[in-house]
C-alpha positions in Angstrom: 19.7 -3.7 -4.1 18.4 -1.6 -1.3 14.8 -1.2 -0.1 12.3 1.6 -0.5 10.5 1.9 2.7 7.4 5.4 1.7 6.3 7.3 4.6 2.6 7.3 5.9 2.6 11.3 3.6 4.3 9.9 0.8 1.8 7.1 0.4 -0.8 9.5 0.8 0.5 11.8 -1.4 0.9 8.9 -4.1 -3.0 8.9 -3.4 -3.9 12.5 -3.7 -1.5 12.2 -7.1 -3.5 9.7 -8.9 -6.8 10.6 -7.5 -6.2 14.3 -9.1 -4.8 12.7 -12.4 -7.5 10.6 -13.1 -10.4 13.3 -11.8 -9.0 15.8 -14.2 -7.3 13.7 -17.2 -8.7 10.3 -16.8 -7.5 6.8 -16.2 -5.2 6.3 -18.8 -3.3 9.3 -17.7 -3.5 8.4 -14.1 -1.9 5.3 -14.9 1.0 6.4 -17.1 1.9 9.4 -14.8 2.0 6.6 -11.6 4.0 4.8 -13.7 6.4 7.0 -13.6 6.6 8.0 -10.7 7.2 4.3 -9.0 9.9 3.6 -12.5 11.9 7.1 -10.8 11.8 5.7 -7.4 12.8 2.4 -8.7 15.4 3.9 -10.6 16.6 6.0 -7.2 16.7 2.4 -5.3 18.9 0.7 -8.1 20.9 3.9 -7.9 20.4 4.2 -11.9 20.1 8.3 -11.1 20.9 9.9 -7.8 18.4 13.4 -6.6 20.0 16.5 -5.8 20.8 17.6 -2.7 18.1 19.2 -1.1 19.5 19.8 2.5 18.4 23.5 2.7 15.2 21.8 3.1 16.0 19.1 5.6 19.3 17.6 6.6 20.0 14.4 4.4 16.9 15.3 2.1 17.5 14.4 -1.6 15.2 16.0 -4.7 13.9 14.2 -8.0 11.8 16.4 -9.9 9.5 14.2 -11.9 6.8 15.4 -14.4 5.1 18.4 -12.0 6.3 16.4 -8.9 8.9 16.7 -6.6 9.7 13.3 -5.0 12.1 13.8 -1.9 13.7 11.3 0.0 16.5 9.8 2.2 18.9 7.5 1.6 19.6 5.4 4.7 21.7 2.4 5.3 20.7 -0.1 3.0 17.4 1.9 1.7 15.6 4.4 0.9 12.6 6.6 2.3 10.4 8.1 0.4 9.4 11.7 2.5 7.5 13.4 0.0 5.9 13.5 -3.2 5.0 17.3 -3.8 3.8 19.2 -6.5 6.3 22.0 -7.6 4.5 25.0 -6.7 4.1 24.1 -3.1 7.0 25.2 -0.5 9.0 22.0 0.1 9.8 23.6 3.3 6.3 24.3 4.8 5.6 20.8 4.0 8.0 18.2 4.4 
């Protein structure tokens, strides 16, 4: 199994996620929607699914689009990084 290493913006957008969840739909919400987004990165790590290519981006950046989200990452020898977790309607681009 490889490792999942998260960038110092992808553990603050992890933050801003769940912060905004449970502000706006409360704490059970918050919960189930962080759940999913670690069981998609898991799932990305134990190479159970596999992102799209998103190199019009970045070079070597893969997509997963997950509820409103947009997790991006690189896969590198023997892990993963975790770039991004985005909402959709922001430009990938501007901010990755």
């Amino acid at each position: 199994m490889q490792n999942c290493k998260f960038s110092k913006q992808a553990d603050k957008d992890i933050e801003n996620i769940h912060e905004y969840t449970y502000i706006n739909f409360g704490q059970k919400q918050a919960h189930i929607y962080s759940a999913n987004l670690f069981n998609k990165i898991q799932s990305i790590v134990t190479n159970e699914i596999r992102g799209r290519n998103a190199s019009f981006i970045k070079q070597n950046i893969r997509k997963l689009e997950v509820g409103s989200h947009i997790i991006l990452y690189k896969e590198q020898y023997n892990s993963i990084l975790i770039v991004r977790i985005l909402h959709k309607s922001m430009d990938l681009q501007r901010h990755i």
